[in-house]
N, C-alpha and C positions, 0 to 999 in steps of 0.2 A: 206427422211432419212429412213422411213418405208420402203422402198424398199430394201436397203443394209440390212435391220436388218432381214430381211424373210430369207437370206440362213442360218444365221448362228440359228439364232431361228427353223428353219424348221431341218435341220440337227438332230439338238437335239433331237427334237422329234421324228424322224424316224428311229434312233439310236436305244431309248428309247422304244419307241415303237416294233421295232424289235426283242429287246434283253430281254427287262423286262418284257411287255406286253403278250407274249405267258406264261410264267409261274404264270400269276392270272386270267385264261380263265376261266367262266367258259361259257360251252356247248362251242361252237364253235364261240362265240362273246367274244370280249376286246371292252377296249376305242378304239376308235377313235384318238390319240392323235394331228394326221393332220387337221382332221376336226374339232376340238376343237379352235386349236387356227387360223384357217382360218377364222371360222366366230364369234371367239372372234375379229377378227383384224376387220374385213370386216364390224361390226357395227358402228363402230365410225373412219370410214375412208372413202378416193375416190373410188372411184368404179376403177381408173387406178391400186390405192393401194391396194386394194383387189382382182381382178385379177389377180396381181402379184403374189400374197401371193397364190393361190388358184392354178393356174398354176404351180410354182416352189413346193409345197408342193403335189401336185397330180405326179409330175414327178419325183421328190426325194420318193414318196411313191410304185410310181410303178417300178424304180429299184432295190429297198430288198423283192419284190416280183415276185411270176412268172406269175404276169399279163401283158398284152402289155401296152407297154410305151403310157402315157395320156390315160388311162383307168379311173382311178381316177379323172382323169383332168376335164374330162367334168362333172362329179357330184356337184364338188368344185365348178368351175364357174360358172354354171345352179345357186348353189345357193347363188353365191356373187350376179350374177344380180341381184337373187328375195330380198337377205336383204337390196342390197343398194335401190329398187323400193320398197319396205317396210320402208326403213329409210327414204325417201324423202316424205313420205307420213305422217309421225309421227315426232312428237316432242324429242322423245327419248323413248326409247324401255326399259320399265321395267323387272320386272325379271321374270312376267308371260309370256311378249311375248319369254323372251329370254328362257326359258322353252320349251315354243311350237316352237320356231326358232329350237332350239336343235334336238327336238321331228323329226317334219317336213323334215329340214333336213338329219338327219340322216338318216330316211327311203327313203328319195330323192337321197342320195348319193348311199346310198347301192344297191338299187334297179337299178338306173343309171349301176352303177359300175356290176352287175349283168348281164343284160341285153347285154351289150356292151364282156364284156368276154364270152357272150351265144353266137353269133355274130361272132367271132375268134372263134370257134368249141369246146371251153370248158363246161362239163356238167354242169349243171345249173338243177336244185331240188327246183323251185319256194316255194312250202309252207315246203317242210323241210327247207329248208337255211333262207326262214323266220322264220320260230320257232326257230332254233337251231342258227341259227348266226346272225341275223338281229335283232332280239327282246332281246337280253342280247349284243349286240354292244348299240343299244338305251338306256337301263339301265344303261350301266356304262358311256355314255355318259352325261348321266342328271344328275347323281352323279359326276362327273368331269368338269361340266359346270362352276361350279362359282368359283373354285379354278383358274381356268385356266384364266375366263376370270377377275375375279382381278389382275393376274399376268400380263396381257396383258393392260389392264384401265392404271396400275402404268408406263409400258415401254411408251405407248403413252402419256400418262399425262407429263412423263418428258421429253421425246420428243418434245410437243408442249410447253413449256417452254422454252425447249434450243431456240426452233424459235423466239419466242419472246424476250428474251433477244438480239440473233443473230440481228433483225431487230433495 
């Protein structure tokens, strides 16, 4: 069911993102709001399920952008693998890890995503785009972490309810 609910969820946020998100910039970094609830999803789900999520939201991110299509894609998945190889490893992921998952990630995606657009012939300003866009995207990432993924715990939480009843 987590699979169906990624377009219309991912949507939203890429909308949102698109449209709201450039008007509370500061420097050349916003949230993230794709990667937010990618690996809000990606912590308490399958690795198939978060794949999904991580896939459709990298490809719904790179068409309101003028990056090449699955640009973002591979940063997302890179790190669904390492949280679900993190989740299989731990009991459940408190709020420090998900803190440094945030952190981690985020510099993981960005720099991915970076990297990959250097590659296709786009300029790329390694330690400016780090200070100027990379280090206030991580900011406003960790300040939007737990609103996001409360909002995400609730969707799945009554998700695996409905299954349970269903069953």
């Amino acid at each position: 069911m987590g699979n169906y609910l990624s377009l219309p969820i991912l949507v939203l946020a890429v909308v949102f993102q698109a449209t709201f998100v450039p008007q509370v910039r500061i420097l050349g970094g916003g949230p993230d709001l794709v990667f937010l609830f990618v690996l809000s999803w990606a912590i308490n789900t399958t690795l198939e399920e978060g794949v999904t999520w991580a896939f459709v939201g990298g490809i719904l991110q790179d068409l309101m952008s003028a990056a090449p299509i699955g640009a973002s894609c591979i940063g997302l998945v890179l790190l669904v693998f390492g949280v679900n190889g993190l989740s299989r490893q731990l009991y459940r992921i408190g709020i420090f890890l998900l803190i440094g998952l945030v952190a981690a990630g985020s510099l993981l995606t960005q720099i991915v995503f970076m990297l990959v657009i250097s590659l296709v012939g786009f300029q790329v300003r390694l330690l400016e785009d780090l200070a100027y866009v990379v280090l206030p995207t991580v900011a406003y990432n960790l300040v939007l972490i737990l609103p996001v993924y409360w909002f995400v715990r609730r969707i799945q939480r009554s998700l695996n309810q409905n299954r349970r009843i269903n069953l």
